[in-house]
matplotlib code that plots the C-alpha trace (Angstrom):
import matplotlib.pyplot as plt

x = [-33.6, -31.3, -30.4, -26.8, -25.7, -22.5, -20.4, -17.1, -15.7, -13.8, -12.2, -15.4, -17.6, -20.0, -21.5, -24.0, -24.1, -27.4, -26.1, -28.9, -28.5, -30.5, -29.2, -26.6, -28.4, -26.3, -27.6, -26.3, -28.5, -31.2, -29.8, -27.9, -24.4, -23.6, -25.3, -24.0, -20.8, -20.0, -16.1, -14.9, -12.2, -15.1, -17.6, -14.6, -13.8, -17.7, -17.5, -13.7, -14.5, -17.0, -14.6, -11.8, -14.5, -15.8, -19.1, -20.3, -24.2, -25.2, -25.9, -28.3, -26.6, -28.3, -25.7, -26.5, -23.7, -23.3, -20.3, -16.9, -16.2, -17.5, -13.8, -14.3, -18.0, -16.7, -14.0, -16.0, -18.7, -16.0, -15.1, -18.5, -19.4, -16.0, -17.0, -20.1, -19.0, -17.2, -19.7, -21.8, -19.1, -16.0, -14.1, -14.0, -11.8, -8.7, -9.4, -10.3, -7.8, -4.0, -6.2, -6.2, -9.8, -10.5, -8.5, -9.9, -7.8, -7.2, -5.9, -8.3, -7.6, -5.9, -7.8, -6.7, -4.6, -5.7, -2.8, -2.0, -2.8, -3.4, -3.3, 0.6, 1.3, 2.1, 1.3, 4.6, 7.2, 8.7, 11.7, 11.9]
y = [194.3, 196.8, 196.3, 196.7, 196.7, 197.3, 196.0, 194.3, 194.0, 192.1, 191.9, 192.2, 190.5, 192.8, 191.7, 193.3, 191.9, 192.8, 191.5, 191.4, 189.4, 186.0, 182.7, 182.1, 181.8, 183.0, 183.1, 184.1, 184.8, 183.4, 180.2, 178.4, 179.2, 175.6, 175.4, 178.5, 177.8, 173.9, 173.7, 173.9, 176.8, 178.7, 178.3, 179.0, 182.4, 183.4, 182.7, 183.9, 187.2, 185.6, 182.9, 185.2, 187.4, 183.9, 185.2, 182.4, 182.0, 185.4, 186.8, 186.3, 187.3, 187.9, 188.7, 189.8, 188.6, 189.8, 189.6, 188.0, 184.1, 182.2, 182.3, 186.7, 186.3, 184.5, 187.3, 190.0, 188.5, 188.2, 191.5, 193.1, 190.9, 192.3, 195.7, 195.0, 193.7, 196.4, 199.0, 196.9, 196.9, 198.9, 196.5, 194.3, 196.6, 195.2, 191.6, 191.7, 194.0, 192.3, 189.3, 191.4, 190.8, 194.6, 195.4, 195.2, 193.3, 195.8, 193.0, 193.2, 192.2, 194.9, 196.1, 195.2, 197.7, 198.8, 198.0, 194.8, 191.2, 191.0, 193.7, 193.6, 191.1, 192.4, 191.0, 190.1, 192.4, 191.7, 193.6, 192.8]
z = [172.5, 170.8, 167.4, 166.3, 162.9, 161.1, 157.5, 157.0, 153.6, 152.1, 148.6, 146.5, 149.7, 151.6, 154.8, 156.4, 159.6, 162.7, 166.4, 168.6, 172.5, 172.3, 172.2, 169.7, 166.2, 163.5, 159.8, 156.8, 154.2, 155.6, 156.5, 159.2, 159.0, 159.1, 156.2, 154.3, 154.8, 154.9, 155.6, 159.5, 158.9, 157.0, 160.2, 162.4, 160.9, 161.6, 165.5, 166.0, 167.4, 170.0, 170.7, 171.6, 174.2, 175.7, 174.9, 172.7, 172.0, 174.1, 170.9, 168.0, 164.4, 161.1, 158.1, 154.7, 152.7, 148.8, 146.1, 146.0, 146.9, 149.4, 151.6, 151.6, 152.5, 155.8, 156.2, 155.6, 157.9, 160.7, 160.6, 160.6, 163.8, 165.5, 164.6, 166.5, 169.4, 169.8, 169.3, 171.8, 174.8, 174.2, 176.0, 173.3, 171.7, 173.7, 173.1, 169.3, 168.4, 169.0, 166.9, 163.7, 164.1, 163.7, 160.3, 157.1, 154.7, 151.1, 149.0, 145.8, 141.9, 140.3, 137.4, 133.5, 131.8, 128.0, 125.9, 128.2, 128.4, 132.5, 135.0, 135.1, 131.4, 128.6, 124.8, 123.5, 122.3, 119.0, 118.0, 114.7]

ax = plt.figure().add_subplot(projection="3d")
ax.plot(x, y, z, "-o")
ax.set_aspect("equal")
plt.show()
């Protein structure tokens, strides 16, 4: 009855995700992950990692989800639960890897400039 815990990020999106073996429950933030997130490609992205080891509902998941949108809290929640399968059976490495499953994705917003409108627009110039 090992615990296994482990974070994924994504954009501003934390998940802090505890894989335990039982019988499939997974809940984010206290809730059913049906629940949490409502669209199909949302609840998809959560199980990807145990659909691609065929080791669906031989694990009980709590995540702890904080920040960003709603789309890089399912991300972020993905990776985390890759990253523990992995830590749990090396193995998984192999499968999860050629996925992308394993990579955390670096695309943030890029900060506003002083002096600019945006991050990359500019007030504009008047030359006279």
């Amino acid at each position: 009855m090992e615990v296994t815990n482990t974070i994924g990020r994504r954009k501003t999106a934390v998940a802090r995700v505890y894989v335990q073996s039982g019988s499939g429950v997974i809940t984010v933030n206290n809730k059913d992950y049906k629940e949490y997130f409502k669209t199909g490609p949302l609840q998809s992205k959560v199980v990807q990692p145990f659909a691609a080891c065929n080791i669906s509902g031989n694990y009980d998941v709590k995540v702890n989800v904080d920040g960003g949108g709603i789309t890089g809290q399912a991300e972020a929640a993905r990776l985390a639960i890759s990253r523990a399968l992995v830590e749990i059976n090396a193995e998984h490495r192999l499968t999860l890897k050629p996925l992308g499953l394993l990579t955390r994705n670096p695309k943030m917003v890029e900060r506003k400039k002083p002096g600019q409108k945006k991050a990359r627009k500019r007030f504009q110039f008047s030359k006279r």
